[in-house]
C-alpha positions as CSV (number, residue, x, y, z in Angstrom):
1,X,17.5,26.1,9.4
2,X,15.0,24.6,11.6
3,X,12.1,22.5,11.0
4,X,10.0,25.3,11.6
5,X,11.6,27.9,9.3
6,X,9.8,26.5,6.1
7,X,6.4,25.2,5.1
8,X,4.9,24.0,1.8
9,X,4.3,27.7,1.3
10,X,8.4,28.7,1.2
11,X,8.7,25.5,-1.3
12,X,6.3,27.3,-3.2
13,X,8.3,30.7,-3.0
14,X,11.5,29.1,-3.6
15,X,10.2,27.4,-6.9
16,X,8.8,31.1,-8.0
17,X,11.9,32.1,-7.7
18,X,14.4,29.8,-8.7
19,X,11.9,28.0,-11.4
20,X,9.5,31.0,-12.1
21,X,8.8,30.7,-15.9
22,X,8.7,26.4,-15.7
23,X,5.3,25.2,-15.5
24,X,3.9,24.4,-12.3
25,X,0.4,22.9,-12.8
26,X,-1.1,21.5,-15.9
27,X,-5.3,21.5,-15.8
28,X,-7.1,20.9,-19.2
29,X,-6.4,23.8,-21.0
30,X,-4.7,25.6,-18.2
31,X,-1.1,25.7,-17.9
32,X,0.6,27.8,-14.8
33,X,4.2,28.5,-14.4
34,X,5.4,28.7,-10.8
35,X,5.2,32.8,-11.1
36,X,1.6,32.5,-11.9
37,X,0.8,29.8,-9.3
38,X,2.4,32.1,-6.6
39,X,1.0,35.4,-7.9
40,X,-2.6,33.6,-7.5
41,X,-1.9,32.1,-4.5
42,X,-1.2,35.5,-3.0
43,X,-4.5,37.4,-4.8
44,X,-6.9,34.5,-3.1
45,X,-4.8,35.0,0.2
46,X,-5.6,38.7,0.5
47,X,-9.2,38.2,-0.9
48,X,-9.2,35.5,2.1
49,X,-8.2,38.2,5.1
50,X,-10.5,40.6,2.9
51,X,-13.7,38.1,3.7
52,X,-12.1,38.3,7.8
53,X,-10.6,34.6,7.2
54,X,-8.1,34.3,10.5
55,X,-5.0,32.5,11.5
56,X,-6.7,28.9,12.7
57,X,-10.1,29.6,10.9
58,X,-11.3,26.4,9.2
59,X,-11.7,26.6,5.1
60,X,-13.4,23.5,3.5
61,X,-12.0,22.5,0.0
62,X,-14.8,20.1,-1.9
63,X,-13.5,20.6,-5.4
64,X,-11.9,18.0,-8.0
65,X,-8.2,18.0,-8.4
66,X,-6.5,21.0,-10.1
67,X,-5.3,24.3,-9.9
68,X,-7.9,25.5,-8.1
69,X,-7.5,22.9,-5.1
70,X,-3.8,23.7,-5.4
71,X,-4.5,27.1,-5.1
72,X,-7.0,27.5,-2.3
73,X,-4.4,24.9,-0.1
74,X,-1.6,27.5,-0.4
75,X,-4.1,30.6,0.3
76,X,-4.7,29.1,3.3
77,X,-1.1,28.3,4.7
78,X,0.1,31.4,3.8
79,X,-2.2,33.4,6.2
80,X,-2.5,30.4,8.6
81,X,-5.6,29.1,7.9
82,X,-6.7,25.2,8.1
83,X,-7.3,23.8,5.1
84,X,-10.1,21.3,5.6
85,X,-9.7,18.3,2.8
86,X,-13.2,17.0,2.5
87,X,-13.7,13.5,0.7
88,X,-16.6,14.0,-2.0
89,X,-16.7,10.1,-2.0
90,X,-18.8,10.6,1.3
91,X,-22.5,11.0,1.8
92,X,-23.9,14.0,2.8
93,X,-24.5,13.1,6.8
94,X,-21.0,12.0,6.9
95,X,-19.8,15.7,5.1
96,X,-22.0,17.1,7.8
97,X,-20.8,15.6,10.6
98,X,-16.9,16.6,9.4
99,X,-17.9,19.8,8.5
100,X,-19.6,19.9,12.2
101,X,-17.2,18.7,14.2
102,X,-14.4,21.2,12.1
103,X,-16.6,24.3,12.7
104,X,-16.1,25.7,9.3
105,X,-15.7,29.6,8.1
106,X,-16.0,29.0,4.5
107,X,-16.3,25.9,1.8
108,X,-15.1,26.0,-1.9
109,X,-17.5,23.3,-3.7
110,X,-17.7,22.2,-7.0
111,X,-21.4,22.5,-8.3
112,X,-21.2,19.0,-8.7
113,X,-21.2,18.2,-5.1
114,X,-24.0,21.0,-4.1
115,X,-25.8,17.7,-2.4
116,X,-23.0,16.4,-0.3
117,X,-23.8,20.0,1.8
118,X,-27.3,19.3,2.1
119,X,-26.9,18.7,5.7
120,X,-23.6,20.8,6.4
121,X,-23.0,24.0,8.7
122,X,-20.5,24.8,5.9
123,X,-20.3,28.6,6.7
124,X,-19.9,30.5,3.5
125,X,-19.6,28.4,0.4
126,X,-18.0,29.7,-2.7
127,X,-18.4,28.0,-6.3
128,X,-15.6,26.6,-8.2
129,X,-16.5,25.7,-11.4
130,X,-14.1,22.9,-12.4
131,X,-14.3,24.1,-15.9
132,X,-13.0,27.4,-15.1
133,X,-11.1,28.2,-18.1
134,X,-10.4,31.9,-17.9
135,X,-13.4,32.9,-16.6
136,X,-15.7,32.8,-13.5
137,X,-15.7,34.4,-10.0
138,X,-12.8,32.4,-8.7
139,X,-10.6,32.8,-11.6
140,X,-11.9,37.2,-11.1
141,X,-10.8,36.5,-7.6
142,X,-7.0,34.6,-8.2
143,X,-6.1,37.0,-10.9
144,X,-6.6,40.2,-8.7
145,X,-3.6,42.9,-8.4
146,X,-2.5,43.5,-4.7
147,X,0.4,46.4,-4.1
148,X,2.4,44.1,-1.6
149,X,2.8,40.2,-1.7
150,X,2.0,38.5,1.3
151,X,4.9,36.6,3.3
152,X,4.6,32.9,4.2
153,X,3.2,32.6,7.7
154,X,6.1,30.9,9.6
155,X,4.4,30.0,12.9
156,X,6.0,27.4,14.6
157,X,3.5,24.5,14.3
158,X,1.2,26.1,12.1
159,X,-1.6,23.6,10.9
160,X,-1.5,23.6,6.9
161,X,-4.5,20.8,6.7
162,X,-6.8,19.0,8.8
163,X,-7.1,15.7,6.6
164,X,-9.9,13.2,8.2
165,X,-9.2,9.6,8.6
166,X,-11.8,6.8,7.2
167,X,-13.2,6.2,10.8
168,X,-12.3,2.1,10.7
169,X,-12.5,2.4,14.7
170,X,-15.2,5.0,15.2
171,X,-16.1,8.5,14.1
172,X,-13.5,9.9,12.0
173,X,-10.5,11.9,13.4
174,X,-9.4,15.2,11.9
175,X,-5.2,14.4,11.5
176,X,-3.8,18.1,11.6
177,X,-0.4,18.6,10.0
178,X,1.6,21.9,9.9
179,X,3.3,23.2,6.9
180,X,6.7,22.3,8.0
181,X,5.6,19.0,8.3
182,X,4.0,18.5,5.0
183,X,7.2,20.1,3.7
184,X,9.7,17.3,5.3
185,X,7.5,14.2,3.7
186,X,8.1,16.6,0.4
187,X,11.3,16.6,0.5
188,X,11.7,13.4,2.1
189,X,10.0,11.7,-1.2
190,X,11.7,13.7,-3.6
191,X,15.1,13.0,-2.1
192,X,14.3,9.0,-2.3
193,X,12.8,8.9,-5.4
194,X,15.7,11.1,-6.8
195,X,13.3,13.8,-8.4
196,X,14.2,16.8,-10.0
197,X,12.9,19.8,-12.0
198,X,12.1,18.0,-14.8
199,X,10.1,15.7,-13.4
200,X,6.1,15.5,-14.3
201,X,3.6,14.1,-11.9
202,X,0.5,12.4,-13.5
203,X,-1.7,13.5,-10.4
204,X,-4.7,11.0,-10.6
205,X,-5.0,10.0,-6.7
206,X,-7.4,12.6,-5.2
207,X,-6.0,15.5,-3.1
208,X,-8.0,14.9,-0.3
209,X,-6.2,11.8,0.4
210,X,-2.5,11.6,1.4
211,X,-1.4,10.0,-1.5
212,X,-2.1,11.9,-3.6
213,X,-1.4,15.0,-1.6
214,X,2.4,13.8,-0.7
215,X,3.2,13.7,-4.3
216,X,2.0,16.9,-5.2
217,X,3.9,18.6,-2.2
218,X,7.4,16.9,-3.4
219,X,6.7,18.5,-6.8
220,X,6.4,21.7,-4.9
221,X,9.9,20.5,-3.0
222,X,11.7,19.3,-6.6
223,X,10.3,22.3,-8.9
224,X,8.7,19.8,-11.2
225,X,5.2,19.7,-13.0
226,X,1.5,18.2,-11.6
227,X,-0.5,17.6,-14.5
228,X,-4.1,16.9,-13.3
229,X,-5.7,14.2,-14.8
230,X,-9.9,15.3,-15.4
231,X,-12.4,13.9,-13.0
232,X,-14.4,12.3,-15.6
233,X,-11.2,10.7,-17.7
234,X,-11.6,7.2,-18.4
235,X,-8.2,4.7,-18.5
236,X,-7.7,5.5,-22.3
237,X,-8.3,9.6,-22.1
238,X,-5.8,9.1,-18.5
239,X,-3.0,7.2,-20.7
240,X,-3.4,9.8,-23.5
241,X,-2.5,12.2,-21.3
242,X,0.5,10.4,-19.5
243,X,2.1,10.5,-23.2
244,X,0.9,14.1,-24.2
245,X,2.9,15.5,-21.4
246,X,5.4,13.2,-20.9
247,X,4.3,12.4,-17.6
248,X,7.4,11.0,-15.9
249,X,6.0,9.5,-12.4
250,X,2.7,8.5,-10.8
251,X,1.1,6.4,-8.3
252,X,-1.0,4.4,-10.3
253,X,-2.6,1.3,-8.5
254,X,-3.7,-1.8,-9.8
255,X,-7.3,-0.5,-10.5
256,X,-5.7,1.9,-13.0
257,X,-2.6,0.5,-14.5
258,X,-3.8,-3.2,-15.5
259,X,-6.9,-2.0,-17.4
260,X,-3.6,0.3,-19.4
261,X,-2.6,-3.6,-20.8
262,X,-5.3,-3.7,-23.9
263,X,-4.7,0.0,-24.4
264,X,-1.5,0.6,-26.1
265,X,0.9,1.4,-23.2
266,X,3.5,2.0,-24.8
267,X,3.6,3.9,-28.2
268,X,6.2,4.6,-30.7
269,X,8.6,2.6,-28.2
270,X,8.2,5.0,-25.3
271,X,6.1,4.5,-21.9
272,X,6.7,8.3,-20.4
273,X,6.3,6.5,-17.2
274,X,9.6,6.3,-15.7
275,X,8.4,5.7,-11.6
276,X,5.5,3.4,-10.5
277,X,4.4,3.6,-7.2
278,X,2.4,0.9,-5.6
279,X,1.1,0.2,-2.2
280,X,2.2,-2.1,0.7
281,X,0.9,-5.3,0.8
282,X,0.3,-5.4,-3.6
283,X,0.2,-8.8,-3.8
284,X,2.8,-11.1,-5.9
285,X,5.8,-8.8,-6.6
286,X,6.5,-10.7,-10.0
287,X,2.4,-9.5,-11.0
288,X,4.0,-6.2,-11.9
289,X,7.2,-7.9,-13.8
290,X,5.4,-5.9,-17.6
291,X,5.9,-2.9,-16.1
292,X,10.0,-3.4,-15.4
293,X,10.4,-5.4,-18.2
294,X,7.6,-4.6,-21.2
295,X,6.7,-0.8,-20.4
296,X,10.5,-0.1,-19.0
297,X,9.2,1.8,-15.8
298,X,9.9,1.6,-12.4
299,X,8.3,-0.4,-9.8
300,X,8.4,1.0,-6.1
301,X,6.2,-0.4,-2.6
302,X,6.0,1.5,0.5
303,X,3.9,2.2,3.5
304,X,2.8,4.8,5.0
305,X,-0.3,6.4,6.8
306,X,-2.2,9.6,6.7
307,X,-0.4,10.8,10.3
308,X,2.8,11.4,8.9
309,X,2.0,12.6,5.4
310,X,1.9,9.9,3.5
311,X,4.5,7.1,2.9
312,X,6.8,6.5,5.5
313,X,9.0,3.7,3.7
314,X,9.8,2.6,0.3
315,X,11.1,-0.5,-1.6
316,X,12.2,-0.7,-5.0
317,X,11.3,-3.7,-7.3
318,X,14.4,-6.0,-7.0
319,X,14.2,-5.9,-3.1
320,X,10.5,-6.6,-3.5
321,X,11.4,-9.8,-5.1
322,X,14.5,-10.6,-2.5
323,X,12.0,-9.8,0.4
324,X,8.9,-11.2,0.1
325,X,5.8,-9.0,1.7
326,X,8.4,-6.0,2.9
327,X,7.7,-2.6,3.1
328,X,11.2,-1.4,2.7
329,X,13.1,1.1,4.5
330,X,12.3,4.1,6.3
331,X,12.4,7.3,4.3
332,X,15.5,10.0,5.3
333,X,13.1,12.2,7.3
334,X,11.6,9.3,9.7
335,X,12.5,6.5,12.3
336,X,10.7,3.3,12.5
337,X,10.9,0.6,15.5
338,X,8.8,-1.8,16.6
339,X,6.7,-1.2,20.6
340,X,4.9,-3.4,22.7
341,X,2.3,-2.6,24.4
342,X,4.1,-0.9,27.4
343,X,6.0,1.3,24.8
344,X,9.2,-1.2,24.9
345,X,11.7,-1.2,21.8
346,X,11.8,-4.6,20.6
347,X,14.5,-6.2,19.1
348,X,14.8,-7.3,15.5
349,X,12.5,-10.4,14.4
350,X,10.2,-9.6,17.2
351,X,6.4,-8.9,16.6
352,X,5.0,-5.6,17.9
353,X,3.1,-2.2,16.9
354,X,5.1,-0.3,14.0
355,X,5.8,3.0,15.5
356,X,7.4,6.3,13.4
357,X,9.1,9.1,14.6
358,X,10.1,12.7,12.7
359,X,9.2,15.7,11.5
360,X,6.3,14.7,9.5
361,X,4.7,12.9,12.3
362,X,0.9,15.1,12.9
363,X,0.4,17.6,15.6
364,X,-2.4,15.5,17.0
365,X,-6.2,15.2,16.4
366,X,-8.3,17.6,16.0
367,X,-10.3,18.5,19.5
368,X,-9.6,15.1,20.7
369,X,-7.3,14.7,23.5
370,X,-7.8,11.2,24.6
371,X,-7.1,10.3,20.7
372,X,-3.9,11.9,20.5
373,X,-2.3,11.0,23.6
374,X,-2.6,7.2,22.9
375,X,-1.2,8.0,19.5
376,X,1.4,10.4,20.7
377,X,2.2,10.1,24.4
378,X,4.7,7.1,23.8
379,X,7.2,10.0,21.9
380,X,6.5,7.9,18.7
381,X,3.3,7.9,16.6
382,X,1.8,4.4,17.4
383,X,0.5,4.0,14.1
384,X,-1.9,0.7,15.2
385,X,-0.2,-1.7,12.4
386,X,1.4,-4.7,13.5
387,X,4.7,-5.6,11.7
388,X,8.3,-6.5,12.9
389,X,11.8,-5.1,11.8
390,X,14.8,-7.6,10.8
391,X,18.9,-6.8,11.5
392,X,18.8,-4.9,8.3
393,X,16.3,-2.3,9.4
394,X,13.9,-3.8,7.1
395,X,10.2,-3.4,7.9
396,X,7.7,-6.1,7.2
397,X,3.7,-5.0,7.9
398,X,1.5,-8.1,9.7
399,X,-1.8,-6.3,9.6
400,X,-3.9,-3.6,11.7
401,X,-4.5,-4.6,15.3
402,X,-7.7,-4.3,14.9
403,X,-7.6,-6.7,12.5
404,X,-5.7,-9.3,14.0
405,X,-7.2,-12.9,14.6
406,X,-7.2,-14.7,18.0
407,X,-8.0,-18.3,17.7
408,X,-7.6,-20.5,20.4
409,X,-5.9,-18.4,22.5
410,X,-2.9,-17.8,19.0
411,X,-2.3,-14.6,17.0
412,X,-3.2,-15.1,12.9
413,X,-1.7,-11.8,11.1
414,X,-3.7,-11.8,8.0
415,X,-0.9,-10.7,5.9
416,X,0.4,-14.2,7.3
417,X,-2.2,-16.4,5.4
418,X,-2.7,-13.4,2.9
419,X,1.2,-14.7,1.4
420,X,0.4,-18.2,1.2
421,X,-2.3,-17.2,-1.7
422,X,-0.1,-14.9,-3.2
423,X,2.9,-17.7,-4.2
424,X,-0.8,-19.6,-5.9
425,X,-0.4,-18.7,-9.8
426,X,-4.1,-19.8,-10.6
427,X,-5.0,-16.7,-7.6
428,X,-5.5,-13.6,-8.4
429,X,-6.5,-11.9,-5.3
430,X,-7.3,-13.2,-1.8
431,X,-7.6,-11.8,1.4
432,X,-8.7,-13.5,5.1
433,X,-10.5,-12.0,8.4
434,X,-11.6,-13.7,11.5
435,X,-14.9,-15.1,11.7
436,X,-16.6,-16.5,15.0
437,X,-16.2,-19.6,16.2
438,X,-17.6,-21.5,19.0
439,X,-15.0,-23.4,19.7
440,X,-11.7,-21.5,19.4
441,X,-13.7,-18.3,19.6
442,X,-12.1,-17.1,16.3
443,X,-11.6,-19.1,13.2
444,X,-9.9,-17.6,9.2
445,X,-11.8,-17.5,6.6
446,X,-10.4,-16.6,3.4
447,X,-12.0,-15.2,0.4
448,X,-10.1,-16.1,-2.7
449,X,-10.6,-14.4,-6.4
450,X,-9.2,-17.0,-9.3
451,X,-7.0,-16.0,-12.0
452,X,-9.4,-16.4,-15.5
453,X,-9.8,-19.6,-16.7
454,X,-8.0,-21.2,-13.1
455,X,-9.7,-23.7,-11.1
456,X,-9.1,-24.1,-7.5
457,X,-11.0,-26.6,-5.0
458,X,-11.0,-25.4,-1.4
459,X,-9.1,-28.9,-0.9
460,X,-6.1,-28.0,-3.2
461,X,-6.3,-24.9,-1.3
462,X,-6.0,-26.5,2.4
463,X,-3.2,-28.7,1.1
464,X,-1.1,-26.3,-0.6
465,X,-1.1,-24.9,2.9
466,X,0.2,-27.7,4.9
467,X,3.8,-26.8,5.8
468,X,3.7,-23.6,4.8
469,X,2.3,-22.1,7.8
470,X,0.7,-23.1,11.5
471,X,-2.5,-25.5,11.3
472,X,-4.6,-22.9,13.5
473,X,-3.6,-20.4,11.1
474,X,-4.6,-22.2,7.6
475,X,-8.2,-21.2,6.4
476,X,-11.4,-23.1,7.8
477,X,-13.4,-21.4,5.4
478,X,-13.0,-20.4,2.2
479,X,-15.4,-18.2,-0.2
480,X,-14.8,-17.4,-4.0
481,X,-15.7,-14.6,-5.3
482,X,-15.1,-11.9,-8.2
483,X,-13.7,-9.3,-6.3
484,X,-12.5,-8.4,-3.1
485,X,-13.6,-4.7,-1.8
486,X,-10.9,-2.7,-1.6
487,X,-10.5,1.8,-1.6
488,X,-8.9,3.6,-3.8
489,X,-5.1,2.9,-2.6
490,X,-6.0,-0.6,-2.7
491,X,-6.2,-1.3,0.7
492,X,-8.2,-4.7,1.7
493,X,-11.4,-3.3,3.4
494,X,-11.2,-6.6,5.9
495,X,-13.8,-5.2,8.5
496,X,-16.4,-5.7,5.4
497,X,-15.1,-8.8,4.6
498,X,-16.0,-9.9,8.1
499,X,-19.4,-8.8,8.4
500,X,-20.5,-11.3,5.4
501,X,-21.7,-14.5,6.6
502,X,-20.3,-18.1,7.0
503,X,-21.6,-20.8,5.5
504,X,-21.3,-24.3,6.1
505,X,-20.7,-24.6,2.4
506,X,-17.6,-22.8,2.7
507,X,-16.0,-25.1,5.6
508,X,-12.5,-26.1,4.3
C-alpha cells in the first residue's frame, strides 16, 4: 500500500467496519458508534454534492468541537472537498481576510459566532446549533437515507484541510494537508503512544488547531473513543467528565491540569488519566513529578508544528529528566536533521534550522508560491526553529529564528537563558526576548514570574547566572510580572514580550 491508497476517510471506513458497534464520539448527550459516525458522514457528503460542493471547493467549519465538526471534516474528504478550519478565537477582519483569501463555497457556524462573519465573503453559511441533541436542520440533514454509500475519494494528494497558521511573520498562510497525510501523523501517534481500541481521548484542545486535530485522527487510526469536552465546561465540569468516561489520554497543558490540584484529581484511588501530553519547551521537567507519582499518569513532551500534522517528536518523562530541554525523538513516520542556511546536513552538536521530512509533511501553502518553495524547495520542510541533534538522534529546540537574539555581533537562543530560570526553585515561569540596544545593538531582557511566597532580587538573579552561561548572554534587564502571555498550547508569545518597554528600573 502506498501513501496515497488511504486517507483519514479509509481510517474511518476501516473502524465502521472492524469496530462498528464501539463508540466513536461522545458529545453531551450524544454517543455515536463508528457505524453511525460513517452512515452520517456519508448522508452530509451526498447532501454536500446535492448543494453542487466540488472536488477542491472550499467549506468553512466555525463550530465548537464535537460530532458535528467531526462530521463535516469527513464529508468533506470523502468527495474531495477542503475543509477550511477557522479559529473563532479571531476577530471578525481577521475571519474575513481568511475566509477571503480561501474563496469559500460554504461555512458551518455556530450561532454563537454569527459576528466573527460580519465582514466575511463566507458563501453559503449553514447553522449548527451546538446543542443539537436530536433535532435541528443539521442533525435532518446527517441522518438522511441515501441508496449507495459513497467511496472515499482516493486522489493522490488530495487536500483534506487547509489549517491557517497564527501569522507571527506576516499575513497568515493557509497550510494544506491531504488525507493521506493526516492519516500517517495518525498512525504515527498511535503507534508511539501504543494506543489501542480501548483507548478514550478527552478532546479539550480545539479542532481547529493541530493539536487537537492529531489526536482525534489517531483515534480514528486506533478505533478508540473522542469524548468532547463542552465549550463552556469549567476545570471541575472538564475533570468530571475525564472520570465519567474513563477518559484514558489527553493533552492537557499547564493552563488546565494545575488548576485540577484543589479539585480532587484523583477519586476513589483512580486518575482515568493514564497519558499526559505536554508541549516542548514546559518548563522544569520535575514541575509535573504529581502527575507520575501522585495521580499515576503518564508524562510525555514533544514538538511539532502545524506543517506536518502536529507533533513530530516525542519524549517520555524519565528521558525528560536525563535530558534537560529535549524534544525527544522523531516519531516512525518522520526524519529530522539539522540545515544551515545553504541546505547543508550538519553534524551532531552543531546548531542549525530543524528540518522534517515524511509523509505528513504539507503539500505547500495555499496560493502562495514564494512561501512554499522556501519551506519546501530544500526536499525537507524548513520548519524556521533553531535546535541541534546529538549522536543519539536526540533533538533539542533553541528557539524560532525569528526570535533569535544578536548582541554584539553573538547568537542568544532564548531557550538558552530560558533553562537557566528553569533550574530556579523560587521561579515559576520566565521567558527572555531581545530588546534594543545602543551599544551591542541587541541586549536580553528577561521577564521572570516568582513562585508564591518566593523572593528574588534581579542581583540574585545575575549571579545565579555567572558560570552557567556566556556574559553577553545573561539578562541586562529583568521585569517581574504575574504572568507571561502565552496561547493555548502554551507557547511563549516572545514577539509580545518584545514590544513592551525597557526601563531603566529594570537594568540588571
Amino acid at each position: 500500500m502506498s501513501a496515497h491508497d488511504f486517507s483519514l476517510d479509509t481510517l474511518l471506513k476501516a473502524c465502521a467496519t472492524q469496530h462498528a458497534t464501539r463508540e466513536a464520539a461522545v458529545d453531551g448527550a450524544q454517543r455515536l458508534t463508528y457505524a453511525q459516525l460513517d452512515a452520517r458522514v456519508d448522508a452530509l457528503a451526498h447532501w454536500l454534492m446535492e448543494r453542487r460542493i466540488k472536488p477542491g471547493d472550499r467549506v468553512a467549519i466555525l463550530l465548537t468541537d464535537g460530532a458535528p465538526y467531526l462530521t463535516v471534516l469527513l464529508a468533506c474528504g470523502r468527495i474531495g472537498a477542503i475543509a477550511v478550519l477557522l479559529n473563532w478565537r479571531l476577530a471578525p477582519a481577521e475571519i474575513a481576510w481568511i475566509a477571503n483569501n480561501a474563496e469559500l463555497s460554504m461555512t458551518f457556524a455556530n450561532p454563537r459566532f454569527a459576528n466573527l462573519l460580519s465582514e466575511a465573503e463566507a458563501g453559503e453559511v449553514i447553522e449548527v446549533d451546538e446543542h443539537h441533541g436530536a433535532s435541528g436542520a443539521f442533525e435532518t440533514i446527517v441522518t438522511a437515507t441515501h441508496a449507495a454509500p459513497l467511496a472515499p475519494d482516493l486522489t493522490p494528494d488530495r487536500p483534506l484541510y487547509m489549517m491557517y497558521t497564527s501569522g507571527t511573520t506576516g499575513r497568515p498562510k493557509g497550510c494544506l494537508q491531504s488525507g493521506a497525510a493526516v492519516a500517517s501523523s495518525a498512525m504515527g501517534f498511535a503507534v508511539r503512544r501504543g494506543f489501542t481500541k480501548d483507548e478514550r481521548l478527552l478532546s479539550i484542545n480545539p479542532l481547529f488547531h493541530v493539536v487537537g486535530m492529531q489526536q482525534i485522527a489517531a483515534m480514528l487510526a486506533c478505533g478508540g473513543c473522542s469524548v468532547f469536552a463542552g465549550r463552556d465546561d469549567d476545570n471541575a465540569a472538564v475533570l468530571d467528565l475525564l472520570h465519567r468516561e474513563g477518559c484514558t489520554t489527553t493533552s492537557a497543558f499547564p493552563t488546565i491540569c494545575f488548576p485540577w490540584l484543589g479539585m480532587e484529581p484523583v477519586r476513589e484511588g483512580i486518575m482515568p488519566l493514564t497519558n499526559y501530553t505536554g508541549g516542548a519547551g514546559m518548563g522544569k521537567p520535575q514541575m509535573y513529578d504529581f502527575i507520575e507519582k501522585d495521580w499515576d499518569a503518564r508524562v510525555v513532551g514533544g514538538y511539532g508544528q502545524t506543517e506536518v500534522c502536529g507533533f513530530a517528536t516525542f519524549i517520555d518523562y524519565g528521558d525528560m529528566l536525563d535530558h534537560p530541554n529535549s524534544i525527544g525523538w522523531t516519531m516512525p513516520h518522520l526524519e529530522m536533521t539539522i540545515l544551515d542556511r545553504e541546505g547543508n546536513e550538519l553534524p551532531p552538536g552543531e546548531e542549525g534550522e530543524i528540518c522534517l521530512r515524511g509523509p505528513s509533511v504539507m503539500l505547500g501553502y495555499w496560493r502562495n508560491p514564494e512561501a512554499t518553495e522556501a519551506a519546501l524547495g530544500h526536499g525537507w520542510l524548513r520548519t524556521g526553529d533553531l535546535g541541534k541533534m546529538d549522536s543519539q538522534g536526540l533533538g533539542y529546540l533553541l528557539g524560532r529564528e525569528k526570535e533569535l537574539i544578536k548582541t554584539g555581533g553573538e547568537n542568544v537562543y532564548p531557550a538558552e537563558v530560558d533553562a537557566v530560570f528553569a533550574e530556579m526553585p523560587e521561579v515559576a515561569d520566565a521567558g527572555c526576548c531581545g530588546v534594543p540596544d545602543k551599544q551591542w545593538g541587541e541586549a536580553v531582557k528577561a521577564f521572570v514570574v516568582l513562585a508564591p511566597d518566593a523572593e528574588l532580587s534581579r542581583e540574585e538573579i545575575t549571579a545565579r547566572f555567572k558560570g552557567k552561561i556566556a556574559g553577553y548572554k545573561r539578562p541586562r534587564y529583568i521585569e517581574f510580572v504575574d504572568q507571561l502571555p502565552r496561547d493555548p498550547i502554551g507557547k511563549l508569545q516572545r514577539v509580545e514580550l518584545s514590544a513592551r518597554p525597557v526601563t531603566s528600573d529594570q537594568a540588571a
